[in-house]
N, C-alpha and C positions, 0 to 999 in steps of 0.2 A: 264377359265371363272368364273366368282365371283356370287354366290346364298346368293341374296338377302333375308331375311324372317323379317316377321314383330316380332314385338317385343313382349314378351309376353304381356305385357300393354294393345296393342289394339287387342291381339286375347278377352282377358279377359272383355275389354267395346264391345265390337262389340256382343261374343259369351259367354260370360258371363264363360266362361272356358280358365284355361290356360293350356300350353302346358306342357307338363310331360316326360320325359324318355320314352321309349317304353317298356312295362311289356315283353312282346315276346323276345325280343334281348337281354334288360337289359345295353346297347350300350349306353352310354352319348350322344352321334353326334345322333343319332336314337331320335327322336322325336315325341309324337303324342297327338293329340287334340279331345277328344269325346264332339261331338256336337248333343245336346238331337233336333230333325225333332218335333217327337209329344211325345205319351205316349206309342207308340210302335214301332216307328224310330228313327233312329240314323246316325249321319253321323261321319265314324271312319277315320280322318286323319293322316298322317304319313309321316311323310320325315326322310332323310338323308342328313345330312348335307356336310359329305365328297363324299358319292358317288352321290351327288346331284339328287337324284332321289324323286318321290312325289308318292303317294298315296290318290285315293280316294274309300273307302269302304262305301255304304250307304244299313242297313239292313232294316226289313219292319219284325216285330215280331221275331228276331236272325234268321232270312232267308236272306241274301247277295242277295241287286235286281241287283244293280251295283255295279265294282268291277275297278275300272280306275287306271292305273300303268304308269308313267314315268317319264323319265331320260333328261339328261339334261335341270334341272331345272336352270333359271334363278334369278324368282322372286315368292316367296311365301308369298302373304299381302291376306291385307280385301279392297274390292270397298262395294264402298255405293250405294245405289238405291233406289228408291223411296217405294219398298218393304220393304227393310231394307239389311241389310250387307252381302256379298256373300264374296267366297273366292277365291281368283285369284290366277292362275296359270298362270306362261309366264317359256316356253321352247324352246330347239333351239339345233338344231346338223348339222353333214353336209350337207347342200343343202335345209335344211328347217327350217323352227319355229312355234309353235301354242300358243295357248291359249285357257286353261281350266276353264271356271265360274262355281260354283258352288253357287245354293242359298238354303235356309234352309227354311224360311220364307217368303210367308203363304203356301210355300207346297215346298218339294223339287222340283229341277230343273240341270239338267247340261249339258252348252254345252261347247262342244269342237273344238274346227280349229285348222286342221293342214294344214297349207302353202309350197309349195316347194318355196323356196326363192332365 
């Protein structure tokens, strides 16, 4: 199954940052994107590109509020809202598939659905 991910281009207009190597791994396929919340949140993204897996870390003063991990990623882009740019997540394994929104702006938010399909 083929994982889609936006391009850096529109991580960089949406989030004003673009996506970088992972300091941790040091891994080229390992990816991650630091998205400034306010002046003491943070929301720390992270994929893999071969083990198609996603990460999402959002901390609240270097304290981890949420911590959301998964695999069989499909699609990793930005949706728009009337709020402003959230980041989507579409994944999928046997017998089911969800989707993870994330928004950043004007306060964090994330929801998740998982479906038996």
């Amino acid at each position: 199954m083929e994982f889609v991910i936006a391009e850096d281009d529109v991580w960089l207009s949406a989030f004003g940052a673009v996506p970088q190597t992972e300091e941790a791994s040091g891994d080229d396929f390992v990816r991650e994107l630091r998205i400034p919340v306010s002046v003491t949140e943070e929301l720390h993204l992270t994929w893999d590109v071969n083990h198609r897996s996603v990460r999402f870390r959002y901390a609240r003063a270097t304290k981890a509020v949420t911590d959301l991990y998964r695999e069989g990623a499909t699609l990793l882009t930005v949706g728009d809202q009337e709020s402003g740019a959230m980041v989507v997540l579409k994944y999928r394994a046997d017998g089911c598939r969800g989707r993870t929104c994330v928004r950043t702006q004007p306060a964090f938010a994330l929801k998740d659905t998982f479906l038996w399909s």
